[in-house]
N, C-alpha and C positions, 0 to 999 in steps of 0.2 A: 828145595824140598816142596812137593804139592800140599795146597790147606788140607788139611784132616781135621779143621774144625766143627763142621758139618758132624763128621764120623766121631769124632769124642764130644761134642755136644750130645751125640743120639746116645750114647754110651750113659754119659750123666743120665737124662731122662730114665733109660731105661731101669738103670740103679737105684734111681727114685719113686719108683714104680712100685718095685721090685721092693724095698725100703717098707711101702709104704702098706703094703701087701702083707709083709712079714711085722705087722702091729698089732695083726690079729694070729694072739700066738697061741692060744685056746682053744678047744673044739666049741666051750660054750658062747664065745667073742666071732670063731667062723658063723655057727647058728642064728646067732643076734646080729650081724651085718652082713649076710648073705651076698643082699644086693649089692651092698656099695663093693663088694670083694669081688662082686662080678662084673661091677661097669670096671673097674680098676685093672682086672684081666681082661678086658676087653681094650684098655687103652694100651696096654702093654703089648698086647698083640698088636695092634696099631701099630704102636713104636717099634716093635722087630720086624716089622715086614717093610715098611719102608727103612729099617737100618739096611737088612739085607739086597734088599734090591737095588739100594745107593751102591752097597756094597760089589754085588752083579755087575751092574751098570760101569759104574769107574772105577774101582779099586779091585777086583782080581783080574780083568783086562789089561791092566797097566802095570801089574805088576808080573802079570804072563808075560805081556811082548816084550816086558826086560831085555837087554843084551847078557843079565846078567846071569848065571843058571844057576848061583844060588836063591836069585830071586825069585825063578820061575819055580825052582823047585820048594820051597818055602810056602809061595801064595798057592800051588797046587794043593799042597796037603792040607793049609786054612781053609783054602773051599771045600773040599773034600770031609774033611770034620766040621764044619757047619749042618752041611748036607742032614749028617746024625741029630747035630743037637735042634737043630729046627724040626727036625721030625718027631725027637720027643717033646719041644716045647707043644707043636702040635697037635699031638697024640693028647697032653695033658690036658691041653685047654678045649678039646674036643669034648673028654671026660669031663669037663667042669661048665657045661655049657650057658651055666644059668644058676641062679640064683639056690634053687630048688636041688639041685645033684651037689653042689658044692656042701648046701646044710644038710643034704642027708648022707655025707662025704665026709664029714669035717675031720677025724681024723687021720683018715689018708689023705685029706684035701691037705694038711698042715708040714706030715711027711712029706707029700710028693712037691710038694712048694718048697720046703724046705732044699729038697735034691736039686730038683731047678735052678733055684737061686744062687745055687753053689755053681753049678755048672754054667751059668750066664755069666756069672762073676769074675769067674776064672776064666773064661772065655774073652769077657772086656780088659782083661789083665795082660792076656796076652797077646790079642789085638794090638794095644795101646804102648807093649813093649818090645816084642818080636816082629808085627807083621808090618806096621804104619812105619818105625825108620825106614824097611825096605821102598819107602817112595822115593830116598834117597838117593837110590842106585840108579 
């Protein structure tokens, strides 16, 4: 089986992120730490764009040229739904560019973080239990 240590390392990080994000559970707690909510989604982004592009790079290539075609067909549909959810993680963090849209945001900054998080989560759930044995094959 190939390391995916790398790739569940990026996983933890990003859940801690993410975690760490979801402490500000307030609109008045978003207003009063604007900034630190912004360097914070700032490092978050960090950490999914090089998780994804690790991802790019070696793990849906190798799990295409499989022999296997449940493998291919598998790692096709995870890249394919990534596609979405990095477009809305994008979209969001587009909208939330800075400190100043976030506090005058705060409580659709709290919903839409909320949806996110859920959808990252389930997304490293599935990764870590559907797609990564497939390096087995």
């Amino acid at each position: 089986m190939a390391d995916i240590s790398n790739l569940t390392r990026q996983h933890k990080e990003i859940i801690e992120l993410l975690d760490k994000l979801n402490n500000f559970a307030t609109p008045a707690a978003v207003v009063k730490d604007a900034f630190a909510i912004s360097m914070l989604l700032g490092q978050l982004a960090g950490k999914i764009n090089i998780h994804l592009s690790n991802e790019d790079k070696f793990l849906y290539p190798r799990l295409m040229d499989s022999n296997d075609v449940r493998t291919q067909t598998v790692s096709t549909q995870f890249a394919q739904e990534m596609g979405g959810l990095a477009s809305t993680f994008g979209d969001f963090k587009s909208k939330y560019t800075n400190s100043i849209k976030i506090s005058d945001n705060a409580p659709s900054f709290l919903t839409e973080l909320k949806q996110i998080t859920t959808a990252i989560r389930a997304r490293t759930i599935r990764e870590e239990t559907a797609l990564y044995p497939l390096l087995a094959n």
